[in-house]
C-alpha positions as a Markdown table, in Angstrom:
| # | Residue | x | y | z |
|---|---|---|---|---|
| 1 | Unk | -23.9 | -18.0 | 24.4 |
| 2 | Unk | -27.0 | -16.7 | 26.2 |
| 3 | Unk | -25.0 | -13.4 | 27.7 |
| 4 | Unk | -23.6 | -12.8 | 24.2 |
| 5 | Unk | -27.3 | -13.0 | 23.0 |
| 6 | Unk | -28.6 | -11.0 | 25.8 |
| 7 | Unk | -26.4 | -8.2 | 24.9 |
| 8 | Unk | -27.1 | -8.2 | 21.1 |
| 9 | Unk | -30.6 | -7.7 | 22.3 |
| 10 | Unk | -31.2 | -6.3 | 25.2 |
| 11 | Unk | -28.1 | -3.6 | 25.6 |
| 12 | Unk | -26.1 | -3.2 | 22.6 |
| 13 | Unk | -28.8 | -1.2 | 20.3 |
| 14 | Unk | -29.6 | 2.6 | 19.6 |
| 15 | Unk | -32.7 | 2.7 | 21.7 |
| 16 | Unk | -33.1 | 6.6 | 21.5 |
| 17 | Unk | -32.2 | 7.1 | 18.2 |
| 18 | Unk | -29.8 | 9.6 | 19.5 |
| 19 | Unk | -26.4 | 7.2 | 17.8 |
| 20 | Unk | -23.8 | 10.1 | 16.6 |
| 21 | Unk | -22.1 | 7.3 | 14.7 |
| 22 | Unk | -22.7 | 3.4 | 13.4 |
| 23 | Unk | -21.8 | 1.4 | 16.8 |
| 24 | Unk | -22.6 | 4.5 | 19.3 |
| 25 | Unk | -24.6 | 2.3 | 22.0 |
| 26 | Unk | -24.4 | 4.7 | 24.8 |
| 27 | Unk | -28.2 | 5.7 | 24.9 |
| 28 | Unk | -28.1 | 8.1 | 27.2 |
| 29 | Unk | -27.3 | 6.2 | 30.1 |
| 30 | Unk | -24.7 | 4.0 | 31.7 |
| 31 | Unk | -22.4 | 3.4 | 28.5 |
| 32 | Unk | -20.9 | 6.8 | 28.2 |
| 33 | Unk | -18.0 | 6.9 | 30.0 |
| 34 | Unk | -17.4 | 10.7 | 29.4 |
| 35 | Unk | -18.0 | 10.4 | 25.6 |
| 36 | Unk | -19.1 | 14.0 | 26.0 |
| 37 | Unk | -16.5 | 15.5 | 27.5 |
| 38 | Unk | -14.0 | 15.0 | 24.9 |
| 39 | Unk | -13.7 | 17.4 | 22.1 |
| 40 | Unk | -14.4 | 16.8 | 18.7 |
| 41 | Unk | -11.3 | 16.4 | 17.5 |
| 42 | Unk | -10.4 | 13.6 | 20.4 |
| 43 | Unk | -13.3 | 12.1 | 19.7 |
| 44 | Unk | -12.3 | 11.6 | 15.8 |
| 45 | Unk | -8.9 | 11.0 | 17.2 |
| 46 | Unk | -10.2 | 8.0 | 19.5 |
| 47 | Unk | -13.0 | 6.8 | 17.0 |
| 48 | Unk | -9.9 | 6.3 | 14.9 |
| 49 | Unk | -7.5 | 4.5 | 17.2 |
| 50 | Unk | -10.8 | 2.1 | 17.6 |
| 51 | Unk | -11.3 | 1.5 | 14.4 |
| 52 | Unk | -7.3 | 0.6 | 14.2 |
| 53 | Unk | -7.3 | -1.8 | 16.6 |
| 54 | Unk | -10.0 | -3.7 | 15.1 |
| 55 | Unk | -8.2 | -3.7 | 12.1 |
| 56 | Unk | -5.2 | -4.9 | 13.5 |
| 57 | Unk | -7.5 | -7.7 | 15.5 |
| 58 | Unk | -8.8 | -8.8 | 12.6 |
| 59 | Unk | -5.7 | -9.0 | 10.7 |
| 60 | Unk | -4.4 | -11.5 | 13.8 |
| 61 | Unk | -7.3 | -13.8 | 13.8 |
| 62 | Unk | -6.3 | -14.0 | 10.1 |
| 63 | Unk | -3.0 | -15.2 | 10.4 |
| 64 | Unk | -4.0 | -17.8 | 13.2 |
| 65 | Unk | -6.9 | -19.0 | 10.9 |
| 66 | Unk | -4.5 | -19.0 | 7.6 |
| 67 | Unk | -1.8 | -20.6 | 9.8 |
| 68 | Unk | -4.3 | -23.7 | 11.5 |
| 69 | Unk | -4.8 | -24.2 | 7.8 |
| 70 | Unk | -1.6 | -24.9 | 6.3 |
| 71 | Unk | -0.7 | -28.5 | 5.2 |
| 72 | Unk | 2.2 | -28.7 | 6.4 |
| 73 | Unk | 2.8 | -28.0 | 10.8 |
| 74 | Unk | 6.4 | -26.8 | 9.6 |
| 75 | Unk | 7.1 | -23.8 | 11.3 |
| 76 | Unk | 9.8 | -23.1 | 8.9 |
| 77 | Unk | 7.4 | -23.7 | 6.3 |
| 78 | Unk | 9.5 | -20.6 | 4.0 |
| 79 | Unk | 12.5 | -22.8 | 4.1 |
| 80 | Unk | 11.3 | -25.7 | 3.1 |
| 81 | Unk | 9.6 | -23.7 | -0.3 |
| 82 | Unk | 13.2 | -21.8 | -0.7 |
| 83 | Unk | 14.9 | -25.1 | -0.9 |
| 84 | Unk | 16.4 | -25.6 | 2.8 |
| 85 | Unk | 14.1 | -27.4 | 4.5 |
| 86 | Unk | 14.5 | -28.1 | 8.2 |
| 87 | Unk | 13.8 | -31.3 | 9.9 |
| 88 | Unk | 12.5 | -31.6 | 13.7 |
């Protein structure tokens, strides 16, 4: 919790004012990993797969949190609402 809080404060901000973008933390220093190197069309390209795989993150710790919260622990919850339930 502390680290997590460190890092909100301490590292992950745009110090310089330089951000290209929302979320660019690199501020001129030890974050940029070759950021500049890449063309601007990679760097769309990878800004993109990003932004995907957050979605697709997001979209999994949705269907955990949807499936903690079902009533019933069925894992063949479908059948049982078709009609064929299945008994373990």
């Amino acid at each position: 919790f502390l680290f997590i809080g460190f890092l909100e404060l301490g590292v992950m901000k745009d110090i310089t004012g330089t951000g290209e973008f929302v979320g660019d933390f690199r501020n001129d220093g030890a974050l940029d990993f070759g950021w500049d190197s890449f063309s601007p069309e990679e760097q769309e390209r990878k800004r993109a797969i990003e932004l995907n795989q957050g979605r697709a993150a997001m979209m999994g710790i949705l269907g955990l949190m949807v499936h903690e919260m079902l009533p019933s622990h069925d894992p063949y919850m479908i059948n049982a609402i078709l009609g064929a339930p299945v008994e373990f």
